[in-house]
C-alpha positions in Angstrom: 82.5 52.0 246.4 79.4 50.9 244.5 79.4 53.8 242.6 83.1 53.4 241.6 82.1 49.8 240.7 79.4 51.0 238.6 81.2 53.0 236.4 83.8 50.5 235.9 80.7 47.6 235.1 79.8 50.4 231.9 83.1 51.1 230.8 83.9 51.7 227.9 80.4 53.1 227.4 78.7 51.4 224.5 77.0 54.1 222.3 74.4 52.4 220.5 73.9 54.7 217.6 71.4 55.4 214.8 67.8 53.4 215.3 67.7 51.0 212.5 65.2 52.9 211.1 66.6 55.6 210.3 69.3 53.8 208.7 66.9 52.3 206.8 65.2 56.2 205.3 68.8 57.2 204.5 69.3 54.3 202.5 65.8 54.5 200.7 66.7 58.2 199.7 70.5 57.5 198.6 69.0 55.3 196.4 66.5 57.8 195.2 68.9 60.4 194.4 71.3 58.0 192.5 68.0 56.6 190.4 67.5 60.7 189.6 70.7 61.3 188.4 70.9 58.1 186.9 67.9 58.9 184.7 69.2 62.6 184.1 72.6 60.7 182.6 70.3 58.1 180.4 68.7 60.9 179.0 71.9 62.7 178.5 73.7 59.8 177.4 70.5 59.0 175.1 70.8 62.2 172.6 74.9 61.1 172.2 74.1 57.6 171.5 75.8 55.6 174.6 73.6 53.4 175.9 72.9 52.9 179.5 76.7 54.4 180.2 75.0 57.7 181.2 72.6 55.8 183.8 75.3 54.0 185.3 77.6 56.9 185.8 75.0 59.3 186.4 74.1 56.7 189.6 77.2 55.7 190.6 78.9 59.8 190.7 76.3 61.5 191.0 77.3 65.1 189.9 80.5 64.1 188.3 79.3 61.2 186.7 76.4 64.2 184.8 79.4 66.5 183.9 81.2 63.3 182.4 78.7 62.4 180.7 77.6 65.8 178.8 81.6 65.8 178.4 82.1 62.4 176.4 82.4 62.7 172.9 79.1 61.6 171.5 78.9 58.1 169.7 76.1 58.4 166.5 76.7 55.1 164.9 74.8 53.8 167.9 71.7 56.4 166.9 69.0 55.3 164.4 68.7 57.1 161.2 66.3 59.1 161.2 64.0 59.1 158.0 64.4 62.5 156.0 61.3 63.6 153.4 63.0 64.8 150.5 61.2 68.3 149.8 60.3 68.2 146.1 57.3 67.8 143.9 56.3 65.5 141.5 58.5 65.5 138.2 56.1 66.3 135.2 55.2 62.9 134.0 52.3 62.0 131.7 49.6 61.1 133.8 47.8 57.3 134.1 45.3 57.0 131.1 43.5 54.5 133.4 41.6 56.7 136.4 44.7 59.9 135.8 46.8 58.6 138.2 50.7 60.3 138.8 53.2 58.3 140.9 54.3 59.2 144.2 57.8 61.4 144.0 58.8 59.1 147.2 57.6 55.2 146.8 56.6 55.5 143.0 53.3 53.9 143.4 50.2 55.3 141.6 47.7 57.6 143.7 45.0 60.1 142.4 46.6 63.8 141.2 44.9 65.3 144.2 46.0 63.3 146.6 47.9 65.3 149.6 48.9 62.3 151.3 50.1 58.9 150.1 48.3 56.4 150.8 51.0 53.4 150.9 54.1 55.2 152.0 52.6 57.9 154.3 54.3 60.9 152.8 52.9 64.3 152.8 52.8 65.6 148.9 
């Protein structure tokens, strides 16, 4: 009889589950893994130009939020410009009569015939 009461006292049987630790790891490395595809996104999201979408969806899908990302059309206008070096020389003008100087084919300042480099706007000659 004290058994049959027993078994009545721990019904229904109460299963405790995980330790709290452990809950505690798995939500430490779910996070990881979202921050890593969330940076994978950025960086895919960064060359198209859309901002922290490509973190966002990259954390929030995961996988699918990566392939959405590489398939969005790309947004430039959010992109600086980069700065493009014209490749041409120096247009045959009559040189400075004060020290020879020529100006630079790029900024148009005055710097020594020599010169390989520009000394105000940085541009290789």
């Amino acid at each position: 009889m004290r058994l049959l009461l027993a078994l009545v006292q721990d019904y229904p049987y109460h299963d405790p589950g995980p330790s709290a630790g452990s809950v505690g790891l798995g939500c430490v490395c779910g996070l990881l893994v979202g921050l890593a595809f969330g940076f994978v996104g950025k960086s895919l999201g960064a060359s198209k130009g859309l901002g922290t979408a490509g973190f966002w969806l990259g954390f929030f899908l995961g996988v699918i939020g990566l392939i959405i990302v590489a398939i969005m059309p790309g947004n430039n206008a959010g992109l600086p410009r980069r700065r493009r070096k014209l490749v041409r020389r120096a247009p045959e003008t009559p040189t400075d009569p004060v020290g020879g100087a020529v100006p630079c084919p790029y900024c148009a300042e005055l710097i020594r015939p020599g010169a390989r480099l520009c000394r105000f706007c940085k541009s290789q000659l």
